[in-house]
Every structure is written in C-alpha cells, then in structure tokens.
N, C-alpha and C positions, 0 to 999 in steps of 0.2 A: 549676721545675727539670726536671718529667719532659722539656716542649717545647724547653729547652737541649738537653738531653742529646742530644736525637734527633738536632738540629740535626748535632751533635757529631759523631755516628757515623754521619749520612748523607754529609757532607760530605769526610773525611779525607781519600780515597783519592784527590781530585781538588787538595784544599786542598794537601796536602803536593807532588805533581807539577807544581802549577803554575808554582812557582817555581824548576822545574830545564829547564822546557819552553816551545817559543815558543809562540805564540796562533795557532791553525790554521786559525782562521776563512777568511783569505782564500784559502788554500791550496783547503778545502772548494769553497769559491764560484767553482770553476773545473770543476767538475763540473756542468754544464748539459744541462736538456733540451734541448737543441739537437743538443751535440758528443753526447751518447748514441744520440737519432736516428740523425745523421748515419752511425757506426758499425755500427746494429742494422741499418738499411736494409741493409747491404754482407755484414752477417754472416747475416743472416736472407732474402737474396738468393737468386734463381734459380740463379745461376750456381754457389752452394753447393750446391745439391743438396739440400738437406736433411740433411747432412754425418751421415751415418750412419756407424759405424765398422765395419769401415775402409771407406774411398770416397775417389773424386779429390775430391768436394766438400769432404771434411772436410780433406785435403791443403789445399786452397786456404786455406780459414777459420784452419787452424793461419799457413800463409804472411802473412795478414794481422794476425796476431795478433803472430807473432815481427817482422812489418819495424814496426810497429807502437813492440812494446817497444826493438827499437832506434833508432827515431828519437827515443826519450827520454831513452838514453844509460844505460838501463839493463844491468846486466853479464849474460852469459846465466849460465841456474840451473842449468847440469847439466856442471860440470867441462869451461869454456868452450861448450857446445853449448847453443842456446833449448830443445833437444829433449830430451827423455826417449823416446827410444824402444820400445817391448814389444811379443813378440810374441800373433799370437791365430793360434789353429788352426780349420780347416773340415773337418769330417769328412764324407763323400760317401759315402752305403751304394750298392755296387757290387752286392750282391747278399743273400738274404736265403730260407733254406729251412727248413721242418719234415716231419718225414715222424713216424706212429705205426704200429707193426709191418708195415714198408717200404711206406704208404701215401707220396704225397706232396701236401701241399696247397698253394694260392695265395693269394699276396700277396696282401691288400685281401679278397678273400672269405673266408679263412679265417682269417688272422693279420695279424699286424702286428708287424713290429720295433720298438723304440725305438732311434731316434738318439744320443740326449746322450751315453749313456754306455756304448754299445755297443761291442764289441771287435771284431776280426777275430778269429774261432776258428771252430771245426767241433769240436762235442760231441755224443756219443752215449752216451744213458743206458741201462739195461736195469730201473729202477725210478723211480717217479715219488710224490712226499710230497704229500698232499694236507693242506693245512693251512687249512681254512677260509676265514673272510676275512681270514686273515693278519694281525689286530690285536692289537697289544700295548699296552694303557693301563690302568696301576693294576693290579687285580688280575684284567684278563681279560689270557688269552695265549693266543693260537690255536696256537702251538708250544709248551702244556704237554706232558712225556712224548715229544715228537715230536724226533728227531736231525735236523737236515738241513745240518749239517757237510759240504761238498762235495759237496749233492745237487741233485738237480732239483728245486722247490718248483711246486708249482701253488695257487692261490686264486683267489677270486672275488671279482670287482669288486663294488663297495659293501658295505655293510653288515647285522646285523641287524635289523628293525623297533624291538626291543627295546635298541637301543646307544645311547648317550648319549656322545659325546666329553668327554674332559675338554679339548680344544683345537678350534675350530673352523676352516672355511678352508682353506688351502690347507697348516697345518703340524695339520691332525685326524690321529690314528694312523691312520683310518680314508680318508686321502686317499693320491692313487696317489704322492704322496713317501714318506706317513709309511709303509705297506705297504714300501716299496722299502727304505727305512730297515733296516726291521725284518727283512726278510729279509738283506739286507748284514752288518747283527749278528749276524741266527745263523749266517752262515757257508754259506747259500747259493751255488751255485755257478750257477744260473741260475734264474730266476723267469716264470713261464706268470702273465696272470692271466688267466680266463675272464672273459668281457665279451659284452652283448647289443649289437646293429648290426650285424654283420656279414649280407650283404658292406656293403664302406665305398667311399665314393669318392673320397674323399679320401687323398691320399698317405699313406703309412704315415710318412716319413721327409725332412725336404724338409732341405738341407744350410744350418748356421748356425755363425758362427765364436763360439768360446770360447775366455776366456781362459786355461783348466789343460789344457795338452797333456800336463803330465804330472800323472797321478795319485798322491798318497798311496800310496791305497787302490783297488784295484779291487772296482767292483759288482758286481753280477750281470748276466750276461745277462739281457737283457728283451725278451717278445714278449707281445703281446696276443695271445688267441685267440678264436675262438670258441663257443660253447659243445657245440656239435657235434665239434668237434675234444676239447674236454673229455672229452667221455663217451664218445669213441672210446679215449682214453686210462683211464679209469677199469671201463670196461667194463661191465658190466650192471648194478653200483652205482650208475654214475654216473648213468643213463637221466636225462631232464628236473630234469636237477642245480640247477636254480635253484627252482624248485618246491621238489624236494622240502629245499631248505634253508630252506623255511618252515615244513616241516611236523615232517617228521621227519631232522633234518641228517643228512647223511653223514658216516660215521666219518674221521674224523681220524687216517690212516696208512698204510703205506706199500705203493702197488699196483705191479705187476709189467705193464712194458709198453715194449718198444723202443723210442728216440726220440731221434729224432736231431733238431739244432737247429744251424745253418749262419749264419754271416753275416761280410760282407765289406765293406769299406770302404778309401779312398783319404783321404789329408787333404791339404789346401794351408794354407803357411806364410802367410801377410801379416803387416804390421806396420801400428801405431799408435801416434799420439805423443799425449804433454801437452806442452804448452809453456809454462815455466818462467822468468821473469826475475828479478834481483834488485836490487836495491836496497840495498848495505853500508850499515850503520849506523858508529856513531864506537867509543863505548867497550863500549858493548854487542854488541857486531857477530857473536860468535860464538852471542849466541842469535836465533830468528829468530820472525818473524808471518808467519804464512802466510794469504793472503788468496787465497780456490779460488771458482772456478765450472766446470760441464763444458759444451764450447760444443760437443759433438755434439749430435744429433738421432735421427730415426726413420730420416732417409735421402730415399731416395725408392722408391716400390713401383710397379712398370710404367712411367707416365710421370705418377704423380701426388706432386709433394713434398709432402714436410714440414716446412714451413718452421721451424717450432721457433723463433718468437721468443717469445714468452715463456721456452719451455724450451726451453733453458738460455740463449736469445740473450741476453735482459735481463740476466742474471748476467755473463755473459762481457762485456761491454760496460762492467757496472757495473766488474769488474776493469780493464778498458783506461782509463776515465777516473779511478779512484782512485791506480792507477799514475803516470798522469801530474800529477795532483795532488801526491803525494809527492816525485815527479822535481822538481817546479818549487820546492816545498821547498827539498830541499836544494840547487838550484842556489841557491837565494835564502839558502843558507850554514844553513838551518835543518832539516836534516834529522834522522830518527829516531836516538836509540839502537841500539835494536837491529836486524840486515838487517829487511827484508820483503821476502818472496818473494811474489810472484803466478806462481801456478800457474792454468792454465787447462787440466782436464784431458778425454779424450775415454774412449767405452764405459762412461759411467755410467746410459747407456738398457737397457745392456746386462746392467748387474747390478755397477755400479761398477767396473770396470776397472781405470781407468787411477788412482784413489786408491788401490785395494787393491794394484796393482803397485806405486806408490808408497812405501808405507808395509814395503813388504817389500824395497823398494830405495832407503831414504829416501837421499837426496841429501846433506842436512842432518841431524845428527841429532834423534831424535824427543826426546831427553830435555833439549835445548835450542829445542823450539820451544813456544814459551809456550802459543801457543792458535793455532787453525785457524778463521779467521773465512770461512764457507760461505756462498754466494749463488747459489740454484737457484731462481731464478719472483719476479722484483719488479718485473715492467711490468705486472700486471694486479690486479683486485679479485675479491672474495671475492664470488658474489651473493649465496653462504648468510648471508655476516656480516651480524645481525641488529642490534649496538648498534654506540657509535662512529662515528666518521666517517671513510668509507668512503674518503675522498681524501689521510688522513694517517695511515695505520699500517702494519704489516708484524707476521706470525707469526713471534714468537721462539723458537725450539725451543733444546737442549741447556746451554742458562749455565747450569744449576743442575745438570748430568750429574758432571761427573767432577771441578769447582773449587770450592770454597765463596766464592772470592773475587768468581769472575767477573761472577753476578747483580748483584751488589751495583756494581760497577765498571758494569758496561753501563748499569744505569742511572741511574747520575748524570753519566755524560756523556751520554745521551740527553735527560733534563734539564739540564743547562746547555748545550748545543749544537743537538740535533738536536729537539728534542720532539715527533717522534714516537710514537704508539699505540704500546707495545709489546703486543702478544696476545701470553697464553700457552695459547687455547684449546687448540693442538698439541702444549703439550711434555709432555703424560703418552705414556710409554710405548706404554700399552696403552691408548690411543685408537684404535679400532678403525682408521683409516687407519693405524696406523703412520708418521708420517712423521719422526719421531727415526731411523729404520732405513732410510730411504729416498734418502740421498743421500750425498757424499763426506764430509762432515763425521763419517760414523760411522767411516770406516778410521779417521779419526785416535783420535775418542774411545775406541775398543775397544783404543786401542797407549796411553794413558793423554794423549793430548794434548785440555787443554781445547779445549770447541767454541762457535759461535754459526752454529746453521743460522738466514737471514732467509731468506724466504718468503710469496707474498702468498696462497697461496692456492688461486689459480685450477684447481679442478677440474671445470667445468664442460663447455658444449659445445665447446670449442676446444681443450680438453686432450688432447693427441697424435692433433690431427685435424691435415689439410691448412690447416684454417681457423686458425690460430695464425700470425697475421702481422703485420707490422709497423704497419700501421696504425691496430690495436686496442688498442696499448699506451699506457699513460698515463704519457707522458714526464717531466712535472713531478714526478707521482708517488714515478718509478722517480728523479731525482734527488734527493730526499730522502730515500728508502730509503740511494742509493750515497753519500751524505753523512754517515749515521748512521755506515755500515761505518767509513767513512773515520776520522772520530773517534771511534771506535770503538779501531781498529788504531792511531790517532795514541798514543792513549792506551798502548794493550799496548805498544807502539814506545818506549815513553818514561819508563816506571814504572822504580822504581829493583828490585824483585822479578820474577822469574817469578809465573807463578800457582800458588799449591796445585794439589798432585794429591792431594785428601785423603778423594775419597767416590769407591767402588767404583763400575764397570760394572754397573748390572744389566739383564738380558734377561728378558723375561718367557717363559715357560716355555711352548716351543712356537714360538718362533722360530727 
C-alpha cells in the first residue's frame, strides 16, 4: 500500500495535465547542439565586444537577439516594442577638497572621495564627532550617548582585535558598507573614515554607470582620509590615533575643529535595453511564463574582451532556441496555454539591472506570471563537483523558495522527460557563495513570483576572465540543460492552476 501510495502522489501533477496537453517531445528535439553553437559563436563574438552595459557591443547582441525573435513570428514584449528600454546614470567627480583650520590637503596623498554615492555640495563644519570604529552589532554601538543628527562623523577603518561580527564579508557591520549604513541611520551628514596607505596611487574615483539616478534616501558624504589628516583634526588627543586605540582608545565625542569638505561632479545619461518577445497562449493567455537569461557581459577593458560565453552567452542562446521550439509548436496548432514571454535581459553583471527595472515596471503583471524560469551559466561543468556525472546535470536553486508546488512539479517532468541530475548542492540560502541572490531570478522571487535558477556551476578559472569562450563549452551538455527548461515551461504553460505563493521570502540576516 505504502509503494501505491507514493506512486500516487508522485505522479498527479503530470498524470492529470497530460490529457489536456500535446506530447513535447518533438518540439524539445529541435533544440540542438549544433543550432546553440551556431548562435553562441555570434553572441559570444568579437564583434560583441564583450557586450558590457551600456556599449555598442551589447546594442549589436540585443539587435540579434530581437531579429532573431522575429524571424519566428513571435509578438514584441513591451506594448508592440522587442525593447524595454532604462535608463543608467555615470557620475564623473569633477572635483574633490578638504581643508582642517583653513589647511588644505591633496587628492591621493591625503584623502579620497568616494564615487557611488557622492553629491555635489560644499560643507563646512566648526565640530567634528569622533565615534570610534563606527560599529553597530548586537549590543556594541560605537554611537552610544553620541548625537550626530546632521553632523560630521569621523571613524576608523577596521576593527577591534577583540570584535567578533555577527555577519561576515562584505555585509560585517564592521565592513566599509555596513559602517556607511550605520552612519546613514544615525543621521550623519557626512562620514571621514581614517585609513592607513596613504599617499595612494591609485584613483580615488574612476566614473561607473548605475542604475538609481535617483535616490530614496541621501547618504552621507564620504571621504577616506588619512591618518595624519585625522589627528590634525582631533588635535593633540588624536596624536598616533591608531596605536593609541589599542591601548587606551580615544574618547568617544565631540572635538572642535574647522573643516570644510567640497566635492563635485558631472553625470551622463545612457540607456539599456532587455529584450522581450512573446508568445500568446489560447485560453490561459493572460497569465504568463517567463523564461530569462542576461546576455550582457564584463564588456571589454582597454583592448582586451570578455567574451562571456558561458556567462550569460549559454543562457541567452538557451532562451533563443527554446523560443523557437515553442514558436514551431504552435505553428504545428500546439501551442501553450498560458503566453510565454522570453525576456533576455542586460546589467545583471552590474548588480541585476535590467530584472530589477523590470519588476518595477513589469510589462505583464507579476501576480499573473506563474513562475520565472532563470538560466544564467549552462555551457560549462563544475570541476569542484565531486559525485554524479559530470556530462548530465545542472544546479537547481530557488523551486522550493516562494511555491510549495513547484519542487515537486519540476521534478517529475525532469523524470519523465529530461532525466537530468538535478543538484541542490546551491539552493540553501546561506551557502556561503550565495548564488539564490546572485541572479535575475531573485527580482522576481522577492515580488512573490515563483523561481527556477538552472546553473552549471562553473566558477572556476574562466569565470569573468577573457578566457570564457566559445569553444570550451559543452554543447551537448547545454542542450539538455535548455531541454529540461523547455519542459519544464511546457509544463507551467499548460497546467490548469497558477502555482502557490504559499512559503515567505527569507534573507538571511546580513544581506
């Protein structure tokens, strides 16, 4: 009875759809290492550039992406346009001063501006808050008793021997985000931190495009200084201030000292596209599958590319032939239920972009798209992966995130169709690579739309090197990866239900 039973409830979800849905088989079987090749060669090509965003390369790769989707007669995704267009901003610091009781010192030997989040202003303080190393975690707070509500903050880079994070990495209180944080909440109005090197030779400030021109919330002003700049500002307390906050720390409060702090900047506008097709469905037509890859890259730096086939080429490619798989579908009168949209989107190198613009100017709406089937790195192999067989699997992340149905769905059409390895060595959270958080798959799952990040893996030496190229990919491979997707989305396409949204988002704490 128990071995019925299982039978019973492993089977339903495929048993019951089958008889409302055609057989996909041959559809799949037009997805070939060959026509992926063919593709990657063109998309992971010279003449791309290494299609950094924004760049004429990535312009081209979009262009063959969009003639692409209409030569299969697909509709464009974005209220008749292939494009989704957004903008990103480049800030250019034009200029950059400090002066302590109308001293003035230089760029690179004395200080350093920060870029990212820097303003145009000219602020001159007549008191300066010295607050430690600026750490707030659990029950230490280096701004106990201390106001600095619209003040000048100054701290010291790194830590004390004696501090233990409760978060490591790059989100530790104790690292120059989680510090910047912490001052932004108390209501800083600009932040010194004292720091050894100086002088630097390297640029303080070199100009990068982002995507929030406009802010929420404004930061604080930030400059790195140096430690002599420090103790010219703190005064004969301050003397050899890094020392003595080994031995006997300096008091924690507020010193009396002129200081002006200047900086200036120019931005340029550009834009960047995703590119979007659809595929209407019959009776289900107004919920939708979204099938994503990002086919940017690193770009290229001086004259050296980065070809980026693996990342993202393999993914973008796997989207161009699963498209055209469902296109011959329903030309052949069998196509989905519900639309699918392939989205192919760009600046996911960049700190996911073009899904986050996405999802904040969804197209379609989010509480009709069932699931987001995500495909970022499936031309290559794991070298770390130690069992299994290394020629037939793919890293499953997110099916068990935000649907209770989805795991259970994926893999029973993995088994009857695709039988492929699915790993889940990747989908906990807090596996220290983070890769749940690493790709466009999470815009959607953080807006409540179930996810399936596929994923091979490859972080080794060719990972966002020049060496990432077409001829290291394992074609066969990657077509049963983009066959899985396939009937994968045949499935979600075709089910008589959306999927549950029935288990919370969680982040782990520090991200």
């Amino acid at each position: 009875m128990q071995k019925i039973i299982v039978v019973i409830l492993f089977f339903p979800v495929l048993a019951i759809q089958a008889q409302k849905s055609f057989n996909p088989v041959s559809f799949a079987k037009t997805i070939t290492a060959d026509d992926l090749k063919k593709h990657l060669y063109i998309i992971a090509s010279k003449e791309m550039e290494g299609r950094g965003t924004p760049s004429p390369g990535l312009d081209r790769a979009a262009d063959y992406i969009e003639n692409h989707f209409r030569s299969l007669g697909l509709l464009p995704g974005n209220n008749g346009s292939y494009r989704l267009q957004y903008p990103v901003y480049k800030d250019s610091m034009t200029g950059a001063t400090v002066t302590v009781n109308e001293k003035s010192y230089e760029i690179n030997k004395d200080f350093q501006p920060t870029g990212n989040t820097n303003y145009t202003a000219e602020m001159r303080f007549s008191e300066i808050v010295f607050a430690g190393y600026g750490i707030v975690d659990g029950d230490r707070d280096d701004y106990k008793d201390l106001n600095v509500s619209g003040k000048l903050v100054l701290i010291l880079d790194g830590a004390p021997a004696d501090y233990k994070p409760s978060v490591n990495g790059s989100r530790s209180p104790s690292s120059w985000f989680g510090k910047y944080n912490n001052a932004q909440k108390k209501g800083a109005a600009a932040l010194l931190v004292a720091s050894t090197g100086f002088p630097r030779k390297i640029p303080a400030v070199s100009a990068q495009y982002n995507l929030n021109g406009y802010q929420k919330n404004m930061f604080p002003l930030l400059f790195t200084i140096s430690a002599a700049v420090a103790e010219n500002m703190l005064g004969d307390e301050g003397k050899n201030i890094f020392d003595k906050m080994k031995t006997s720390p300096l008091a924690k409060k507020t010193y009396k000292a002129n200081i002006g702090l200047g900086y200036s900047k120019v931005t340029t506008l550009a834009y960047a596209s995703n590119v979007m097709a659809v595929l209407e469905g019959t009776d289900l037509k107004d919920e939708t599958v979204f099938i994503t890859s990002h086919y940017d890259h690193l770009g290229k730096r001086d004259t050296v590319i980065y070809y980026g086939a693996d990342d993202d080429g393999s993914g973008t490619v796997g989207v161009l032939e699963i498209a055209e798989a469902f296109a011959k579908a329903k030309a052949a009168g069998k196509g989905p239920r519900r639309s699918i949209v392939f989205m192919t989107v760009s600046g996911e190198e960049k700190g996911l972009w073009g899904s986050e613009y996405y999802v904040n100017h969804p197209v379609f709406p989010l509480n009709k798209t069932t699931v987001d089937l995500n495909i970022d790195m499936i031309g290559r192999s794991d070298s770390s992966r130690r069992q299994g067989d290394s020629t037939n699997y793919v890293y499953v992340v997110g099916d068990d995130k935000v649907s209770s149905d989805l795991k259970t769905i994926s893999e029973a059409v993995n088994k009857k169709y695709a039988k492929v390895e699915l790993d889940y060595k990747l989908n906990d959270p807090k596996d220290p690579q983070r890769i749940y958080f690493r790709s466009d798959h999470y815009n959607f799952a953080k807006n409540g739309v179930p996810i399936i990040f596929y994923y091979d893996g490859m972080l080794g030496a060719d990972y966002h090197k020049p060496t990432d190229t077409p001829e290291k990919i394992n074609y066969t491979l990657m077509s049963k990866r983009a066959q899985l997707v396939f009937y994968t989305a045949w499935e979600m396409g075709n089910r008589n239900d959306m999927l549950k949204r029935d288990i919370p988002l969680e982040v782990p704490r520090g991200f």
